[in-house]
C-alpha positions in Angstrom: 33.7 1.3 29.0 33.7 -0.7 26.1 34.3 -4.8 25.0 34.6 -6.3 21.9 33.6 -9.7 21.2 33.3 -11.8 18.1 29.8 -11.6 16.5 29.4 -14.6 13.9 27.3 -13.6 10.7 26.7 -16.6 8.1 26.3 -14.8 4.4 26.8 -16.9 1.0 30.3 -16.3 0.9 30.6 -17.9 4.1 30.7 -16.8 8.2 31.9 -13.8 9.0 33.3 -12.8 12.7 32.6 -9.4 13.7 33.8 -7.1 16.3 31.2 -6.4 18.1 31.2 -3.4 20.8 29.5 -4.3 24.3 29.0 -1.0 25.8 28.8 -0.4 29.5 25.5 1.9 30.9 26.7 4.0 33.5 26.1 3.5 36.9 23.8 6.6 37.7 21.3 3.8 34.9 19.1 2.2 37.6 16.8 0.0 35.3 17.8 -1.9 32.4 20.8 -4.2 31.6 24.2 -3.0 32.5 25.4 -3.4 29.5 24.4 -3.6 25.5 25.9 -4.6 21.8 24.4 -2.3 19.2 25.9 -5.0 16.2 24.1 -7.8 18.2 20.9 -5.6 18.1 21.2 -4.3 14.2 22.1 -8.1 13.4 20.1 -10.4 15.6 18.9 -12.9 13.0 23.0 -13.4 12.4 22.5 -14.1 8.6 22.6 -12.4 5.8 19.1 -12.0 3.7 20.5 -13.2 0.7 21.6 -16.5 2.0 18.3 -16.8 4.2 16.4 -16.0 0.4 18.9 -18.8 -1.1 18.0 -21.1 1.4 14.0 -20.7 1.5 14.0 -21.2 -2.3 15.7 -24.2 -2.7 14.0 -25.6 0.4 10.4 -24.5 -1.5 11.6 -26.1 -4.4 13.6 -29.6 -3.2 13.6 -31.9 0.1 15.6 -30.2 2.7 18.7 -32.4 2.1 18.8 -32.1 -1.5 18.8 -28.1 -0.8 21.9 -28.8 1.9 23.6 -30.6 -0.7 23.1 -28.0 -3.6 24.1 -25.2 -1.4 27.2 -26.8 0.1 28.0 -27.3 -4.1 27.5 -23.5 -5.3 28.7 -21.7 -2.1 31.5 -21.7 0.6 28.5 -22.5 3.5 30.6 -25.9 4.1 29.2 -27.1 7.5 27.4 -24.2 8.0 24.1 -25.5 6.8 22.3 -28.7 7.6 18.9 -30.4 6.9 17.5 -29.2 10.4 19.2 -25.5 10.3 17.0 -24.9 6.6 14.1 -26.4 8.3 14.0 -24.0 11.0 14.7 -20.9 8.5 11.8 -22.4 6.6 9.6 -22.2 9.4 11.6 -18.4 10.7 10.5 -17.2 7.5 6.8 -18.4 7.2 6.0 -17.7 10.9 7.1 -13.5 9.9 5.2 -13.6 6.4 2.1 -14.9 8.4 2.1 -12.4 11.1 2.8 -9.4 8.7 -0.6 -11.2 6.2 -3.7 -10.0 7.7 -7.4 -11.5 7.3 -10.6 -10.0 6.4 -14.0 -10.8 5.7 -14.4 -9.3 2.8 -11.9 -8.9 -0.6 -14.1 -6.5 -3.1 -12.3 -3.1 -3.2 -14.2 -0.1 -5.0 -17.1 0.0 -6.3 -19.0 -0.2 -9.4 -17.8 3.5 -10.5 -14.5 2.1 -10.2 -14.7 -1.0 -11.8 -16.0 0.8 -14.7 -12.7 2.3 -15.5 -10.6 -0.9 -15.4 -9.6 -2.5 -18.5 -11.1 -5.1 -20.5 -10.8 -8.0 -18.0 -8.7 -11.4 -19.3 -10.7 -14.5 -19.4 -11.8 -16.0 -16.4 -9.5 -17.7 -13.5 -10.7 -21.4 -12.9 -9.9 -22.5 -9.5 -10.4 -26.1 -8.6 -10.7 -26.2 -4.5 -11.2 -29.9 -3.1 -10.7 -31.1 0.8 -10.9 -34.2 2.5 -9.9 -35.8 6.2 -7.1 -36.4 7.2 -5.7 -38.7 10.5 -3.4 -37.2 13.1 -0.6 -39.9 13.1 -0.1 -39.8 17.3 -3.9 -40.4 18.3 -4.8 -43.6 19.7 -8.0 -44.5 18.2 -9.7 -44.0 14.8 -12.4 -42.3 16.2 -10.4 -38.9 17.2 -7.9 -36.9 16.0 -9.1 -36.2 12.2 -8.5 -32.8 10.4 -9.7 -31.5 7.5 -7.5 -30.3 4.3 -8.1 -28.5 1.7 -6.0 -27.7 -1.6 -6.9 -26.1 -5.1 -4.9 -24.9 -7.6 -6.0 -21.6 -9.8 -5.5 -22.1 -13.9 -5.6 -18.7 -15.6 -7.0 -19.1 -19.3 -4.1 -17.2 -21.1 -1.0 -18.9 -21.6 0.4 -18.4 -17.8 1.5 -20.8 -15.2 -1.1 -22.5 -12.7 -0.5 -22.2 -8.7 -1.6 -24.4 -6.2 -2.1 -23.8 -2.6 -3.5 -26.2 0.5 -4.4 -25.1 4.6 -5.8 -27.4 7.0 -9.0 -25.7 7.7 -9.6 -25.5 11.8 -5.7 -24.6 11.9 -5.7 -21.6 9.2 -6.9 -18.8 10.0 -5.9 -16.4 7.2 -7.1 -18.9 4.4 -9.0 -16.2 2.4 -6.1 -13.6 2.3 -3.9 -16.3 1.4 -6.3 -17.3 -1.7 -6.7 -13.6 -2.3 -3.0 -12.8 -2.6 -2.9 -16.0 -4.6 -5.2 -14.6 -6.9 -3.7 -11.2 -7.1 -0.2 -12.7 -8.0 -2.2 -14.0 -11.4 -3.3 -10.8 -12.4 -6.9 -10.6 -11.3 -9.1 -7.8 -11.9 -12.2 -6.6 -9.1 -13.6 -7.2 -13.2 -12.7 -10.4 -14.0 -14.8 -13.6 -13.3 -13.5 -16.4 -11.4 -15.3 -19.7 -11.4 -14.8 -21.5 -8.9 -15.1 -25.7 -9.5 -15.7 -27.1 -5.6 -18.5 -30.4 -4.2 -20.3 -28.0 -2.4 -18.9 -28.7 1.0 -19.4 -25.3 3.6 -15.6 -25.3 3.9 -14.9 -24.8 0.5 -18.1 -22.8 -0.5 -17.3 -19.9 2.4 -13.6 -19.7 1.1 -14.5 -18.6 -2.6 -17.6 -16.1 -0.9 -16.4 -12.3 -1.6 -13.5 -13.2 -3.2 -13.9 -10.9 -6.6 -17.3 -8.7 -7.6 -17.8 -11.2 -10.5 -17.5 -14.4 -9.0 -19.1 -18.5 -10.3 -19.3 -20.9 -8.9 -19.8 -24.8 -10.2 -19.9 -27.6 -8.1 -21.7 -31.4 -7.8 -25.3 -30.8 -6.6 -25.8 -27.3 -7.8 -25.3 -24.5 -10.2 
């Protein structure tokens, strides 16, 4: 026995209402629900990749309301899409890229045989990495309720574009990869020498540990 019921789907050209099929299980099916909608299953994030793409990339870009307004003005989304709607696709999105971004200890793949055969590294990476306290905004006194922040930005040598990045430390917990991946987006090489401009601080001085096999460091206080 079959039902069909409407199944909305919001894509860049606007919602779409599809039948979708509820089947019935047959009776003899002890366990389990009576009854199941394949489209709801294949389709159960009910929008389209390319509008939830379109969506994170203004929202990475602008405010959330300036990305509303500049998606209501190139597409047929119309009331579809509001301020709060991009913020929880923003925060979909980020939650599934951080479970599917695992951690490790330890980035240096190969070995020296196999560094050997890379190509002539490019000039060094320089990445600035900084952090400082922050106050939560709903604790009652001064004295509790501080986190720390830290943010850096990487500046390749060659003529290519900086990227900047920022975790709060005790909250993090796949800071490294996220560096790492950071890194590998600018073209590093196991080869290549990264320096590494911090104050010293533990936080910042563990992040940048086993990073590359050539890295530097430079700080205030030591070489």
């Amino acid at each position: 026995m079959t039902q069909c019921t409407p199944t909305p789907y919001r894509t860049p050209f606007g919602k779409l209402r599809l039948n979708s099929p509820r089947l019935y299980r047959c009776p003899c099916h002890k366990t389990g629900p009576k009854s199941f909608s394949p489209l709801a299953e294949l389709l159960y994030e009910r929008t389209s990749p390319e509008l939830v793409y379109l969506e994170t990339k203004f929202a990475a870009l602008v405010s959330y309301g300036v990305s509303v307004e500049m998606l209501k003005e190139v597409l047929p989304i119309s009331q579809d899409v509001s301020p709060a709607a991009i913020r929880q696709r923003v925060q979909h999105v980020a939650e599934r890229l951080d479970r599917e971004l695992g951690e490790q200890a330890v980035f240096i793949n190969g070995c020296q045989q196999d560094w050997e055969k890379l190509p002539d590294p490019a000039p060094p990476l320089i990445v600035g990495i900084d952090g400082g306290y922050v106050h939560g905004c709903e604790q009652k006194s001064r004295q509790e309720g501080w986190f720390e922040v830290i943010l850096g930005k990487s500046i390749p040598v060659e003529d290519a574009s900086s990227k900047s990045f920022g975790f709060v430390s005790q909250y993090d917990a796949k800071s490294k990869r996220r560096l790492f991946e950071m890194l590998n987006s600018q073209g590093m090489q196991m080869n290549q020498e990264v320096t590494f401009l911090s104050d010293g601080g533990d936080t910042v001085r563990s992040l940048q540990l086993h990073m590359t096999h050539r890295p530097s460091t430079s700080s205030t206080g030591f070489t």
